[in-house]
C-alpha positions as CSV (number, residue, x, y, z in Angstrom):
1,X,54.5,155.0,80.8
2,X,56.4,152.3,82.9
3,X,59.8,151.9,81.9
4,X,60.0,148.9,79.5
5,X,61.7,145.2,80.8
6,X,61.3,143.7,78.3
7,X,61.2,144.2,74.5
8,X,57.8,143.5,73.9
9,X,57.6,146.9,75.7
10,X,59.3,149.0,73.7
11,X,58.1,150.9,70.2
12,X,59.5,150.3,67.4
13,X,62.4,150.3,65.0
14,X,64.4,150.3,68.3
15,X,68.2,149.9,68.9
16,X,69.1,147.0,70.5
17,X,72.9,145.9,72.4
18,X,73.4,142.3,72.9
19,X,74.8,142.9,76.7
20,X,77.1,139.7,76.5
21,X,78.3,140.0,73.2
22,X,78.6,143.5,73.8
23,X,81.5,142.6,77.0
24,X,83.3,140.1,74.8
25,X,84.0,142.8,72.2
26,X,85.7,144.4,75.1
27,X,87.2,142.0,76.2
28,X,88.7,141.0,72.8
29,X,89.9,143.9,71.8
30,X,91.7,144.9,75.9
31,X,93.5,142.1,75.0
32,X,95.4,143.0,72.1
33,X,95.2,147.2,72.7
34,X,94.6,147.8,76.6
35,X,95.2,151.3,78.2
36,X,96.3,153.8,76.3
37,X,97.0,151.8,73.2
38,X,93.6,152.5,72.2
39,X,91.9,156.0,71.6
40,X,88.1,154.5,71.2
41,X,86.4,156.5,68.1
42,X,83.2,157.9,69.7
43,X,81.1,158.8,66.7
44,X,80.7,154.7,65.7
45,X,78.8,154.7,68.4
46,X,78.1,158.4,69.8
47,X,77.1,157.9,73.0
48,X,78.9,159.2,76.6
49,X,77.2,156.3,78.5
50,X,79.3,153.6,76.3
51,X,82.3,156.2,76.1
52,X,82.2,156.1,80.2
53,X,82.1,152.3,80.4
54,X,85.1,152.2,77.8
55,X,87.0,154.3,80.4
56,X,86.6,151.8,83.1
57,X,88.2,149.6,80.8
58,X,91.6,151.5,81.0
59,X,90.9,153.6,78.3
60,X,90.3,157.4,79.1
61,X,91.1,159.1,75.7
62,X,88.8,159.4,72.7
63,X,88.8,160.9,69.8
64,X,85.6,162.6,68.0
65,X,84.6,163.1,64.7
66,X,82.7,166.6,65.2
67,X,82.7,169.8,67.6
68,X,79.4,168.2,68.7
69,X,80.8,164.7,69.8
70,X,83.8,167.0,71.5
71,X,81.1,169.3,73.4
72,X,79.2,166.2,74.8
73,X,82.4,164.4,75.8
74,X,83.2,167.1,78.1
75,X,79.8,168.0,79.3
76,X,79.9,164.1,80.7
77,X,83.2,164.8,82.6
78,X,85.2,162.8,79.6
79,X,88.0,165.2,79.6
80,X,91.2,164.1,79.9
81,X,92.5,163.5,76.6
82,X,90.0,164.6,73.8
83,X,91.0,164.8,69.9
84,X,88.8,165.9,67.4
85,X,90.7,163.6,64.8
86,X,89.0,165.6,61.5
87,X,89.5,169.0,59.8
88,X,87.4,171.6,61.0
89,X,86.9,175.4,60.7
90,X,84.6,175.4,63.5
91,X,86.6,175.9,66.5
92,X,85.6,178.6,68.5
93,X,83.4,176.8,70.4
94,X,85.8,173.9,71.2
95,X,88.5,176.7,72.3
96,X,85.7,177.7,74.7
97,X,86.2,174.1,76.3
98,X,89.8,174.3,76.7
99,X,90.1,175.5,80.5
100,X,87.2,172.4,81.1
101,X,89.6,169.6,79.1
102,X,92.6,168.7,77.3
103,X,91.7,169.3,73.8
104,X,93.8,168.6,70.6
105,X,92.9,169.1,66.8
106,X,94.1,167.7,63.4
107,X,95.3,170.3,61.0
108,X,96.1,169.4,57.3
109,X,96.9,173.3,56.0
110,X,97.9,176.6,56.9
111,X,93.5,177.7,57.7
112,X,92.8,174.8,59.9
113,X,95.9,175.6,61.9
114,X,94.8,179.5,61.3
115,X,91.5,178.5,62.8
116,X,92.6,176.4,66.0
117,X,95.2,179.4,66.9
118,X,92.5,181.8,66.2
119,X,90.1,180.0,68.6
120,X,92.4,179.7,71.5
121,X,93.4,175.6,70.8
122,X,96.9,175.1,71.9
123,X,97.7,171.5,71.2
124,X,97.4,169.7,67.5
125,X,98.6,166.3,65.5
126,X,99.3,167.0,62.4
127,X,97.2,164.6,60.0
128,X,98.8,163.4,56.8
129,X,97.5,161.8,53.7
130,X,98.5,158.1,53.6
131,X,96.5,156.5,50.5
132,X,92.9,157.2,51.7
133,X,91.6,160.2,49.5
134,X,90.3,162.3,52.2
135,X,91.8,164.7,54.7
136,X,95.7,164.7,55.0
137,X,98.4,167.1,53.8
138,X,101.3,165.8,51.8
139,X,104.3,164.3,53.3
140,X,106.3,167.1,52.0
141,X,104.1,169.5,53.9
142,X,103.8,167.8,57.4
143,X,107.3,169.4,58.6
144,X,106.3,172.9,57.7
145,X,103.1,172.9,59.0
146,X,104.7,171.4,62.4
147,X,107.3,174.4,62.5
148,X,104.8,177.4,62.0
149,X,102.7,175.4,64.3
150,X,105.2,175.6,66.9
151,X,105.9,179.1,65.9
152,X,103.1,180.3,67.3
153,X,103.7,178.6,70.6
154,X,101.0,175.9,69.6
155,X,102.2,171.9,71.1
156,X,102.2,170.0,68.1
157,X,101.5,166.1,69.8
158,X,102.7,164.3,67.2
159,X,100.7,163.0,63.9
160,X,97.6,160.9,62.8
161,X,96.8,159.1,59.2
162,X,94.0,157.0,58.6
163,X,94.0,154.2,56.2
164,X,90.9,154.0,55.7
165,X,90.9,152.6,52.2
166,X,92.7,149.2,53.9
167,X,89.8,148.5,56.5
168,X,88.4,145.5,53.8
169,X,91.0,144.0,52.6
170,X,90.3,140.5,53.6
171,X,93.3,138.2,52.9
172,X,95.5,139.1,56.2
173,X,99.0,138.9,54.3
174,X,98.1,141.7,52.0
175,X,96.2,143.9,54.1
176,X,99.7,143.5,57.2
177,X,101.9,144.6,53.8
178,X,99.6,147.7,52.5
179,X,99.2,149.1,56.1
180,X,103.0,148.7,56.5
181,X,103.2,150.8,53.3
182,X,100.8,153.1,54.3
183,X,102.1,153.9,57.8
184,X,106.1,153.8,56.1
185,X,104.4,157.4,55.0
186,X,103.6,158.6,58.4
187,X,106.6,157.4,60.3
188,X,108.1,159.6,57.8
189,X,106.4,162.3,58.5
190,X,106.9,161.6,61.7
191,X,110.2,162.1,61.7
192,X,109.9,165.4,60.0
193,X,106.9,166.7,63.2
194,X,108.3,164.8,66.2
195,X,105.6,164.7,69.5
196,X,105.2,161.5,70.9
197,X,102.0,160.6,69.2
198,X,101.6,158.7,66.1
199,X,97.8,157.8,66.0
200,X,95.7,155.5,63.3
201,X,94.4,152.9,62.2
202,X,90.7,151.4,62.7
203,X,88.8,148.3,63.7
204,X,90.0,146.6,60.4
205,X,93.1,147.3,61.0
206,X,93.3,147.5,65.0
207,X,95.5,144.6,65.5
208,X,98.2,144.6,62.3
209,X,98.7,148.3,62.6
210,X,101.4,147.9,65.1
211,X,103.3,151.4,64.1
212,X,100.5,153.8,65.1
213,X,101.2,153.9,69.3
214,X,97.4,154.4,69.7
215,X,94.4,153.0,67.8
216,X,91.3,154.7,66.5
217,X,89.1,152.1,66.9
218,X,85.1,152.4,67.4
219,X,82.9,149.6,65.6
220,X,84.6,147.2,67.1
221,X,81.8,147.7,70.1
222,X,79.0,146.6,68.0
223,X,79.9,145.6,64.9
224,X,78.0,145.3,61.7
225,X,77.5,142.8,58.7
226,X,80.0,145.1,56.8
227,X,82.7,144.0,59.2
228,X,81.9,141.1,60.0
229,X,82.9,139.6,56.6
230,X,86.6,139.8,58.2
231,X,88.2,137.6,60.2
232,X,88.2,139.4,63.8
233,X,87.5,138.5,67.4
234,X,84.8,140.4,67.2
235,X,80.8,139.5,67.6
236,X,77.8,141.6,66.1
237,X,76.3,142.8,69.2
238,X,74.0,145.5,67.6
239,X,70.5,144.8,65.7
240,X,67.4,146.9,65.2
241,X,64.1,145.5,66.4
242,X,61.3,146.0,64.7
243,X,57.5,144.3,64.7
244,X,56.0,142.3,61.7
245,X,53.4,144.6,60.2
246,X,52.0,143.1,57.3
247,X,51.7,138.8,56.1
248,X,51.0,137.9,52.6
249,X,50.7,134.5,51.2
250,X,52.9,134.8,48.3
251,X,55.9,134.7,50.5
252,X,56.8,138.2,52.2
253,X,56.4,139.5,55.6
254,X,57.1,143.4,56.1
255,X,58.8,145.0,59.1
256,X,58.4,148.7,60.3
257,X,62.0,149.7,60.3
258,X,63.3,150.9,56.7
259,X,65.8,153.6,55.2
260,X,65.0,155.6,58.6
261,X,66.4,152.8,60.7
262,X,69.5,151.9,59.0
263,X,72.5,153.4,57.8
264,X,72.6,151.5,53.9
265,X,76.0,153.0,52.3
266,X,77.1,149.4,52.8
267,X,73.8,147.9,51.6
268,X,70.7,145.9,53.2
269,X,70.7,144.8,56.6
270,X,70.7,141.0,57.3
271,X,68.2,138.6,59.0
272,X,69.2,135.6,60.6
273,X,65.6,133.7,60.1
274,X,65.5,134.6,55.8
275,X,66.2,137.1,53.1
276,X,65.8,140.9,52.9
277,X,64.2,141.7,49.6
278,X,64.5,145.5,49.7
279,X,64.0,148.6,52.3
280,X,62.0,151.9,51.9
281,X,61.3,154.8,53.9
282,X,59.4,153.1,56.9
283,X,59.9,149.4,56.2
284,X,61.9,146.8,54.7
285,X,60.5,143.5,53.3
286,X,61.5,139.9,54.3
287,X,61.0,136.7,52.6
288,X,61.0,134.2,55.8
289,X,62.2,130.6,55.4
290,X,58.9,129.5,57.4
291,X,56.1,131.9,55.8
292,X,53.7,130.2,58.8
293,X,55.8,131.0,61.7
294,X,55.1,134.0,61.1
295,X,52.4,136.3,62.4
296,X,51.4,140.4,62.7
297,X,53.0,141.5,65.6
298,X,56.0,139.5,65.6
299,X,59.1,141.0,66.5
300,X,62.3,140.9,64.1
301,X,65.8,141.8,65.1
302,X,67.8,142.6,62.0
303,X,71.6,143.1,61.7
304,X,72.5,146.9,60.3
305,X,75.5,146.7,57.3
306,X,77.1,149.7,59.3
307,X,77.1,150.7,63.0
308,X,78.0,154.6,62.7
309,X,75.0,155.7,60.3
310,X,72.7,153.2,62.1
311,X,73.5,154.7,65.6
312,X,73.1,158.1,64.8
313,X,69.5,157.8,63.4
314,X,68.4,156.8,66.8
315,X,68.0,158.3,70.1
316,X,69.1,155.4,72.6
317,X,70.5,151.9,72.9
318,X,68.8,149.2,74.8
319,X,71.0,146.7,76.2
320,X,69.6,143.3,76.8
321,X,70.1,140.0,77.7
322,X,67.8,138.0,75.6
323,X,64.2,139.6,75.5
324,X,65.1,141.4,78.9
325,X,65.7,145.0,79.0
326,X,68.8,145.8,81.2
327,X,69.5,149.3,80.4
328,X,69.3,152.5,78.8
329,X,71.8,153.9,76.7
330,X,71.1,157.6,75.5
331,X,72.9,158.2,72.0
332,X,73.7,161.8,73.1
333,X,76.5,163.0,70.6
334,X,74.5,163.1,67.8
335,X,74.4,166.0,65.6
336,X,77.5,168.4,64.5
């Protein structure tokens, strides 16, 4: 088989990055977090091709969400400042990468830091609980954990807290007032681990989170319908194709993408030229506002509700221009 050029060529559901919108994205958010300022999150997008082209941008660290994203970074030469920015117990293999690439692990208790010493991992932040129920010690824990850390000649960087649970708050006043809360918590903390890192925040959050001195942002390269309800300089650059299957005259047409295709914790995906109705395994039904423009065979791009899920059901990203097929992207970090 030729390599497609265009994508009436390729099979489908297929992943498709809107090349132009895809640049602006960058673009926006350079301007606001350029450099270092930025630690892009690789598993929105798990892919080392779009990690490298993030790195010409200025910004060569990344953090990871699993060993798996951490092994692929480093396989692609990524290496110079890699965090895996979640709890794990599974470090052996990551402390087998450490004479390859500068490594660093959260820790949030005394067996996660037990594990990374274990495994040979010599450099840590220590994550803290700031209002998201998820991973995080207590504020009144951070300080020890930093000492025994040190203790056993491990480099503790500095500390990370997500505030996650602030990503959708739409009304820009409230959400600038509950991140300064929530970060008053890990400044504390801070204060308590010392290092010279204090990492957070999101794509929701990427630009009033001005505490954190790096940013954990990932969506923001593609986007979704989910964050798109907020007000950001950001453009939805990411939809799934997929080719009209089935007409019938009481008002529906049926795509072949479904459950399969899309992640769905954030609901349906969206459609520019009508209304989803629903999605099942294999295909999701559309009511068109024009029934007759429509024929078997057409092709539909629909917008995903969230990027990360969406992504990592797939096995590349084709960037286009229009219907033209510029590239292939291989979605190589997915997996744990």
């Amino acid at each position: 088989m030729t390599d497609p050029t265009g994508i009436s060529d390729l099979r489908t559901p297929a992943l498709l990055v809107d090349q132009a919108r895809f640049e602006r994205n960058l673009a926006s958010m350079n301007e606001v977090l350029p450099g270092l300022k930025l630690r892009p999150h690789v598993k929105a997008f798990k892919s080392t091709a779009m990690a490298k082209r993030l790195e010409v941008d200025g910004h060569p660290a990344f953090c990871a969400a699993t060993p798996r994203e951490i092994e692929g970074l480093v396989a692609a030469g990524l290496t110079q400042d890699l965090l895996l920015a979640n709890e794990t117990l599974d470090t052996a293999r990551l402390g087998a990468l450490t004479d390859q690439a500068n490594i660093t692990v959260a820790i949030d208790s005394d067996e996660t830091l037990a594990a990374a010493i274990e495994a040979g991992i010599s450099k840590v932040l220590i994550d803290v609980e700031v209002g998201l129920p998820r991973c995080g010690c207590s504020l009144d824990n951070a300080g020890r954990l930093a000492d025994r850390a040190r203790a056993a000649g491990v480099e503790v960087r500095g500390v990370m807290g997500y505030e996650g649970h602030l990503m959708m708050v739409h009304d820009r006043a409230e959400k600038s007032a509950k991140v300064e809360e929530s970060m008053a918590t890990l400044l504390q903390a801070h204060e308590q681990v010392g290092g010279d890192i204090v990492s957070g925040g999101g794509t929701g959050t990427f630009d009033v989170n001005t505490w954190c001195t790096e940013i954990q942002a990932g969506s923001y390269t593609l986007m979704d319908t989910h964050y798109d309800e907020l007000d950001l300089p950001f453009e939805k650059a990411l939809s799934v194709l997929a080719t009209v299957i089935s007409v019938n005259k009481k008002g529906w047409i049926v795509a072949d993408a479904g459950l399969k295709a899309f992640g769905m914790d954030h609901g349906n995906p969206a459609w520019d030229e009508g209304e989803v109705f629903f999605c099942s395994d294999e295909h999701t039904t559309l009511a068109p506002r024009e029934l007759s423009a429509w024929s078997v065979g057409d092709r539909v791009r629909l917008w995903p509700a969230h990027v990360d899920p969406t992504a990592a059901l797939h096995e590349q990203f084709w960037i286009v221009d229009g219907d033209s097929i510029l590239d292939r992207w291989d979605i190589d970090l997915r997996g744990w």
